[in-house]
C-alpha positions in Angstrom: 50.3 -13.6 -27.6 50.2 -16.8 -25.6 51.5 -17.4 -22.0 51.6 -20.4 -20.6 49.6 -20.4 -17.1 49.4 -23.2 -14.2 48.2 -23.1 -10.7 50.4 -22.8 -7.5 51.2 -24.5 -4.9 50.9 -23.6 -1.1 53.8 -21.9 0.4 55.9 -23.9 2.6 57.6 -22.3 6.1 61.5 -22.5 6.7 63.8 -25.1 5.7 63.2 -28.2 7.3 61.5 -26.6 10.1 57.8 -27.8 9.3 54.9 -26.5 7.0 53.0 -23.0 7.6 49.8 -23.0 5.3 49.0 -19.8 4.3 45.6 -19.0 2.6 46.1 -16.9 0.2 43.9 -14.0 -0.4 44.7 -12.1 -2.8 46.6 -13.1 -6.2 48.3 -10.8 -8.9 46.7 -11.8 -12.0 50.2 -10.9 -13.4 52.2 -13.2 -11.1 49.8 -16.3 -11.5 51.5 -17.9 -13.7 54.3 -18.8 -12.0 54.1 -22.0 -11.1 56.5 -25.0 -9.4 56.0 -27.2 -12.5 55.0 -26.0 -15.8 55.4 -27.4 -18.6 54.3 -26.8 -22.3 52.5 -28.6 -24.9 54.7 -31.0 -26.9 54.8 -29.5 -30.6 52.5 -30.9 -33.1 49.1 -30.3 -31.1 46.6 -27.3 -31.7 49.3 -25.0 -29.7 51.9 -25.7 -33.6 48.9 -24.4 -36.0 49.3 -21.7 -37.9 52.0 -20.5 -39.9 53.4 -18.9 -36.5 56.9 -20.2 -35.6 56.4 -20.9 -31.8 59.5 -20.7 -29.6 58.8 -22.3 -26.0 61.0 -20.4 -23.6 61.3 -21.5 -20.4 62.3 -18.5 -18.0 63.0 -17.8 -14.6 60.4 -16.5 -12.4 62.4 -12.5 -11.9 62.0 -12.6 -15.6 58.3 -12.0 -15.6 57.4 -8.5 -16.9 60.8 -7.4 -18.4 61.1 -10.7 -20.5 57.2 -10.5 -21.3 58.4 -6.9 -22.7 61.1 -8.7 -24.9 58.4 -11.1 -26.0 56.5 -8.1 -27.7 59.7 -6.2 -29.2 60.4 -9.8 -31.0 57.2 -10.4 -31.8 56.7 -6.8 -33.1 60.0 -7.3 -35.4 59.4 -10.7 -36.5 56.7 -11.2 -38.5 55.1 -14.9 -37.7 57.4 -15.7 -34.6 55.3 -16.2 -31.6 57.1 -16.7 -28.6 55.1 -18.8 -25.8 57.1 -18.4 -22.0 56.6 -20.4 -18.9 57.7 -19.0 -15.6 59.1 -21.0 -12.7 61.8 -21.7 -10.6 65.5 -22.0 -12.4 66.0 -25.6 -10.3 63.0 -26.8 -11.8 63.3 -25.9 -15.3 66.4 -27.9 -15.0 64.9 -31.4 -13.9 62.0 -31.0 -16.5 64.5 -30.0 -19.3 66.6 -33.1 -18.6 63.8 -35.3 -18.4 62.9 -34.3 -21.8 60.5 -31.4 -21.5 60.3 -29.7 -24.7 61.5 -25.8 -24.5 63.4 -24.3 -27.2 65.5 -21.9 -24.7 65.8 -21.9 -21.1 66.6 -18.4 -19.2 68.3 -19.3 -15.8 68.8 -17.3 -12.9 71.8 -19.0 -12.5 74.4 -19.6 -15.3 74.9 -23.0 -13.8 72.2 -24.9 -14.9 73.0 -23.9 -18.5 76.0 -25.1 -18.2 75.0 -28.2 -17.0 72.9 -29.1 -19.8 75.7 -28.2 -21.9 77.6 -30.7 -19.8 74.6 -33.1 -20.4 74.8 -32.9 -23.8 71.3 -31.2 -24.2 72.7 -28.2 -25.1 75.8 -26.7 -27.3 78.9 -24.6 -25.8 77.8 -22.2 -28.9 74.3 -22.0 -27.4 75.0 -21.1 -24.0 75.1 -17.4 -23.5 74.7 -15.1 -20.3 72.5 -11.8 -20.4 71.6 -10.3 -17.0 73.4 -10.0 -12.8 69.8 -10.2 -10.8 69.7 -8.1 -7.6 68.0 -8.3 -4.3 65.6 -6.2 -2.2 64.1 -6.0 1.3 60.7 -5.3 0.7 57.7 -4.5 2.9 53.8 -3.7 1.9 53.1 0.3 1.5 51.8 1.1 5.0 54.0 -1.2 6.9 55.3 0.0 9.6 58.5 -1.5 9.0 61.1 0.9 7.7 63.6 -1.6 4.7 66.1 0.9 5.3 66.7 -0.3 8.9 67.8 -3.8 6.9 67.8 -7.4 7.8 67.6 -6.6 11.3 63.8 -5.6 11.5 62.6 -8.7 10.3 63.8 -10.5 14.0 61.2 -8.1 15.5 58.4 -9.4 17.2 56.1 -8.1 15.1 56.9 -10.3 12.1 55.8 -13.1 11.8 56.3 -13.9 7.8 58.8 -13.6 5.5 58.6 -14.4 2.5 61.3 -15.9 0.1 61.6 -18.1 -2.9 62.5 -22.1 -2.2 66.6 -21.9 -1.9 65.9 -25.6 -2.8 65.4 -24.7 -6.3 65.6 -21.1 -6.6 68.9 -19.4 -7.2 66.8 -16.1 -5.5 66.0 -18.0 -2.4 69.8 -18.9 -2.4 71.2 -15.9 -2.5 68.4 -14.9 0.1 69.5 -16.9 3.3 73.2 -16.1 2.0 72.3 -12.3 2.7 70.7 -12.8 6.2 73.4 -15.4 7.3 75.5 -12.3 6.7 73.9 -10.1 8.7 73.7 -12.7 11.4 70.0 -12.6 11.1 68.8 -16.5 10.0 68.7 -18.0 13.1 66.5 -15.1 14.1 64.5 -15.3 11.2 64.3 -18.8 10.0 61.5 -19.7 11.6 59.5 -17.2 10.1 60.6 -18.2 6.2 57.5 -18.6 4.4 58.8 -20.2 1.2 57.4 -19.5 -2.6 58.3 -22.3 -5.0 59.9 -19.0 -6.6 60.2 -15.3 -6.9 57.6 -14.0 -8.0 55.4 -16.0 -5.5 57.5 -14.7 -2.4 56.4 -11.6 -4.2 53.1 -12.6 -4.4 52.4 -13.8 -0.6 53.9 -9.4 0.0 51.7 -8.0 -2.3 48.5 -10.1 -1.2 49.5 -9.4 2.9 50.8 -12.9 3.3 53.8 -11.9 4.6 54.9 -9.3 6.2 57.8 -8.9 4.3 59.9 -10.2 1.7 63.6 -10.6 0.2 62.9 -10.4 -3.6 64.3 -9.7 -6.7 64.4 -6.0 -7.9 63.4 -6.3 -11.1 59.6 -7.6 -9.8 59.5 -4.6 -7.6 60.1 -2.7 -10.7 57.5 -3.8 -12.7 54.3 -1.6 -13.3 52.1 -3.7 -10.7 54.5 -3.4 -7.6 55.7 -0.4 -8.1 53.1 1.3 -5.6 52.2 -1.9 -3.8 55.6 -1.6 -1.1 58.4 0.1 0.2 62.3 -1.5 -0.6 65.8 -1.2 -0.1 68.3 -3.0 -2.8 70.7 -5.5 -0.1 74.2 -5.0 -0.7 75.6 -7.0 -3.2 78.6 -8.2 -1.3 76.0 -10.0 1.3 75.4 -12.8 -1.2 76.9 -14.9 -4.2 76.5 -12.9 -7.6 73.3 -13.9 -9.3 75.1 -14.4 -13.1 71.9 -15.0 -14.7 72.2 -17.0 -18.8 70.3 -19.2 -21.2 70.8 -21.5 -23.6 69.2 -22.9 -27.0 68.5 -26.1 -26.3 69.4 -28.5 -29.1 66.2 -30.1 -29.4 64.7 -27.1 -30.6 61.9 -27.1 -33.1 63.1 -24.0 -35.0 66.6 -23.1 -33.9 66.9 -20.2 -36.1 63.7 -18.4 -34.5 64.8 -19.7 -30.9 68.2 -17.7 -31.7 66.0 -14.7 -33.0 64.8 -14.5 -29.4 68.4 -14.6 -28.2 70.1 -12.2 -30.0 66.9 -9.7 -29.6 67.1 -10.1 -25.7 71.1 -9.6 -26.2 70.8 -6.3 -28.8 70.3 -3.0 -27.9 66.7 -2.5 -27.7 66.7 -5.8 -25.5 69.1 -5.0 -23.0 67.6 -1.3 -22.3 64.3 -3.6 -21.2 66.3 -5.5 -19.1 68.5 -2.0 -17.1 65.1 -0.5 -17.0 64.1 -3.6 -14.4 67.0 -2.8 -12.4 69.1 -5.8 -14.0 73.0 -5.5 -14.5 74.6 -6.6 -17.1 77.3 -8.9 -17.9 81.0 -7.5 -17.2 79.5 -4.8 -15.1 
């Protein structure tokens, strides 16, 4: 099986408030390939040979390990489909998609920019389908002595001088991160500690690696086999921020709609949507 990989950017600190470089030290080989601007090979080079039917999915970022988990089950059931997925930021997928970058399906982490190339005409109503409601966690490294279940508040301590989130700019996680701390009346407080990934698996990155001294992430990363002993977390409530509808689309310039909708309807059957509950995703009209 392919994956796409491309290398990341340094993290940027706050939101307008200047730049904190952090060095980092230690990377996930699982999380490396998300990346602020990845894009695939155009069909037709050595990437199409083969009898394989390649589907390019472009997904976002708190899909890494549960979609990677789809990949295999369609793989496994269809025979000479070969599913190749980039990770990223939902806001970024959406510029490169309308500037012509060619993916099959995209897999939003918000419904909205779906819709939008529907809207744009790069996509059909008939296409455009939701399958998950992300959630979000307060999570510190394992030995922290930060206690999540305090909430929001801790991370105005003195003691914190990181934390990490993905780029609200582009990523509907980082969004729905400052919505929850303006809630709790924490992002003044903590603003100027915001060390921002370009998405959320690299806010979960600069966590795991002891970049930042916490993190608000998505659940279904803290899920995942390689962070499940690496912190402690607490799921935020979900009426502190907007609901993160999460939906796709097959786009219409698809090489091989048929095998693009194969991947659809496996993520949306049974088997596929017991992957996604087990990574602590809702789903739609729950």
């Amino acid at each position: 099986m392919t994956r796409d990989r491309a290398g990341r950017r340094r993290p940027s600190r706050g939101l307008g408030l200047g730049v904190a470089v952090l060095a980092v030290l230690a990377v996930l080989a699982a999380l490396s390939g998300c990346a602020s601007s990845p894009v695939p090979a155009a069909p037709g080079g050595s990437d199409s040979a083969g009898p394989d039917r390649v589907v390019r999915v472009a997904a976002a970022a708190d899909l890494k390990f549960a979609l990677d988990d789809i990949i295999d089950l369609v793989e496994k059931t269809n025979p000479g489909i070969r599913v190749d997925a980039t990770y990223g930021s939902s806001g970024t997928f959406l510029t490169q998609i309308s500037n012509g970058a060619p993916f099959d399906v995209f897999l939003s982490a918000d419904v909205s920019y779906p819709q939008q190339l529907v809207e744009a005409g790069l996509a059909e109503k008939a296409d455009l389908f939701p399958y998950a409601v992300g959630r979000l966690v307060l999570w510190v490294p394992e030995g922290s002595a930060l206690d999540p279940a305090d909430g929001l508040g801790i991370l105005a301590s003195p003691g914190v001088t990181a934390v990490a989130i993905a780029n609200p700019e582009h990523a509907p996680y980082g969004k729905a991160a400052v919505a929850a701390l303006q809630e709790a009346g924490q992002y003044d407080a903590v603003s100027p500690k915001l060390v921002l990934g370009e998405n959320v698996a690299q806010a979960a990155e600069f966590v795991s690696s002891g970049n930042a001294d916490a993190g608000i992430v998505a659940l279904s990363l803290v899920l995942s086999d390689p962070l499940k002993g690496v912190g402690r977390w607490v799921e935020l409530p979900l009426a502190s921020y907007p609901r993160l509808d999460q939906g796709g689309v097959v786009l219409s310039a698809a090489q091989d709609p048929a095998a693009a909708r194969t991947v659809r309807d496996t993520m949306l059957g049974p088997a596929g949507t017991a992957i996604l509950t087990a990574y602590g995703f809702t789903l739609p009209g729950n």
